[in-house]
Wavefront OBJ file of the C-alpha trace (Angstrom):
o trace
v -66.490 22.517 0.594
v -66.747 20.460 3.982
v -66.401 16.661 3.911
v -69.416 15.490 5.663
v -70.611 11.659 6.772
v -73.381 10.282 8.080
v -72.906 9.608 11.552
v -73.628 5.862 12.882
v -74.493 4.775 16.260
v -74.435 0.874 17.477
v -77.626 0.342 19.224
v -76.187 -3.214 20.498
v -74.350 -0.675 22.878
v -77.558 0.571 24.029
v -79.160 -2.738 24.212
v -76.257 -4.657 25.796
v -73.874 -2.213 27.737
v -73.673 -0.840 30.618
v -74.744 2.667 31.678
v -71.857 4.695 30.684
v -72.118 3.067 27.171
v -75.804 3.575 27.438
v -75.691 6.955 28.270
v -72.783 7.749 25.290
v -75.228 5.871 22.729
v -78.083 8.382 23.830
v -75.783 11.386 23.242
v -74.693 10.006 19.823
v -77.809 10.030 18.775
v -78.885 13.170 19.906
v -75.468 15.010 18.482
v -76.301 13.169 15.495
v -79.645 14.439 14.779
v -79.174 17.719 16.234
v -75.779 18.458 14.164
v -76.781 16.354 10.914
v -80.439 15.618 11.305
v -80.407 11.679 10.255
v -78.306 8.960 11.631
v -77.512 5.819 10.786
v -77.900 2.333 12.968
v -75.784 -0.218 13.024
v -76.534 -3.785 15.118
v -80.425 -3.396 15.349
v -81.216 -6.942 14.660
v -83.948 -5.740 11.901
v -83.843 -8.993 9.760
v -82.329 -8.529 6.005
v -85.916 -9.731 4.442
v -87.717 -6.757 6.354
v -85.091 -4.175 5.268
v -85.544 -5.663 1.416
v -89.058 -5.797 1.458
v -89.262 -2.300 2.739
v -87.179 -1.238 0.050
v -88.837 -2.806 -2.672
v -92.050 -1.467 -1.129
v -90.799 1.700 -1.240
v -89.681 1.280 -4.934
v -93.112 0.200 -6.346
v -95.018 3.035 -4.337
v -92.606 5.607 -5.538
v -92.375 4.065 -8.963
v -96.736 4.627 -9.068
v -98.338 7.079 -11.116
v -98.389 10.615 -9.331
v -102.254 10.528 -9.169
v -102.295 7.156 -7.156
v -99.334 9.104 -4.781
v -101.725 11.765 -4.364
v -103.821 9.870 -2.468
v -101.546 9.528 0.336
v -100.481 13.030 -0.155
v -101.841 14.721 3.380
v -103.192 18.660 2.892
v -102.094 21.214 5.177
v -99.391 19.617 6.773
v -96.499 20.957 4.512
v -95.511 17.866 3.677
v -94.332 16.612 6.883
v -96.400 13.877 6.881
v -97.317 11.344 3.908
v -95.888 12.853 0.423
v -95.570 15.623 -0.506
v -95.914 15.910 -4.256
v -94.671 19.762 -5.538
v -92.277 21.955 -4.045
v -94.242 23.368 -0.708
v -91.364 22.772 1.982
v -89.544 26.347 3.099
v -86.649 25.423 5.422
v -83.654 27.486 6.624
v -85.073 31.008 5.910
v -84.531 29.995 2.321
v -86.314 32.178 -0.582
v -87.041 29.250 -2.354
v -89.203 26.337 -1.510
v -87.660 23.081 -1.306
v -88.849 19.109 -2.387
v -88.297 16.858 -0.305
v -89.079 13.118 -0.029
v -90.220 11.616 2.772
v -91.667 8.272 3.574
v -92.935 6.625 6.866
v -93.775 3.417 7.871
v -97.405 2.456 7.110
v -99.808 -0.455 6.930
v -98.159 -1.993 3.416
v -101.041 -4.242 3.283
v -103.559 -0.698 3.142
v -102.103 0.083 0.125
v -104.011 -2.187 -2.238
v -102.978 -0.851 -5.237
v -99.448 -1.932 -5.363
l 1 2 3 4 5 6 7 8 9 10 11 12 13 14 15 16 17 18 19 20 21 22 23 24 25 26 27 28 29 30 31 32 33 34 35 36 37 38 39 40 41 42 43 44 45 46 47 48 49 50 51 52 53 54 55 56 57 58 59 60 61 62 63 64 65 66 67 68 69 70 71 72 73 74 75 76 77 78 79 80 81 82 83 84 85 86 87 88 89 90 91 92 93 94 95 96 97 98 99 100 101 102 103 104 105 106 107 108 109 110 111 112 113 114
């Protein structure tokens, strides 16, 4: 079994450096999603309150009954976009489909029935 992490980049080396630390941020980030396929950010000056809204945001959506969810679910796009709400996602020349979660950013405010 390998011992895997999720690689973290400091975008305050992007923002603030020079070029050489510039350029090593970009190719952090693009070793991270091309090897791991998520990174994490550290020093992007989101504020807390954003992060924790998001998250409770995130909670009460997922935490809706499925047929409210299914209104955001979007046909025909294999759930790459919106949610996907049953097993449709083949990835990796697997037999099986996969579920995955995903969530974007969105107008909170559209969403009227949280």
């Amino acid at each position: 079994m390998s011992n895997r992490s999720i690689p973290l980049v400091d975008l305050s080396s992007f923002v603030n450096g020079d070029e050489a630390q510039k350029q090593a941020f970009v190719e952090a980030l693009g070793k991270a999603f091309h090897e791991v396929g998520f990174v994490g950010v550290i020093n992007h000056q989101v504020p807390k309150d954003l992060i924790d809204g998001f998250y409770a945001s995130s909670k009460a959506f997922f935490s809706l009954p499925v047929d409210v969810k299914r209104k955001y679910e979007i046909e025909g796009l294999a759930g790459q976009r919106g949610i996907p709400l049953t097993a449709k996602n083949t990835q990796n020349n697997l037999r099986w489909p996969t579920s995955r979660s995903f969530i974007r950013l969105v107008n909170m405010s559209a969403m009227t029935t949280l």
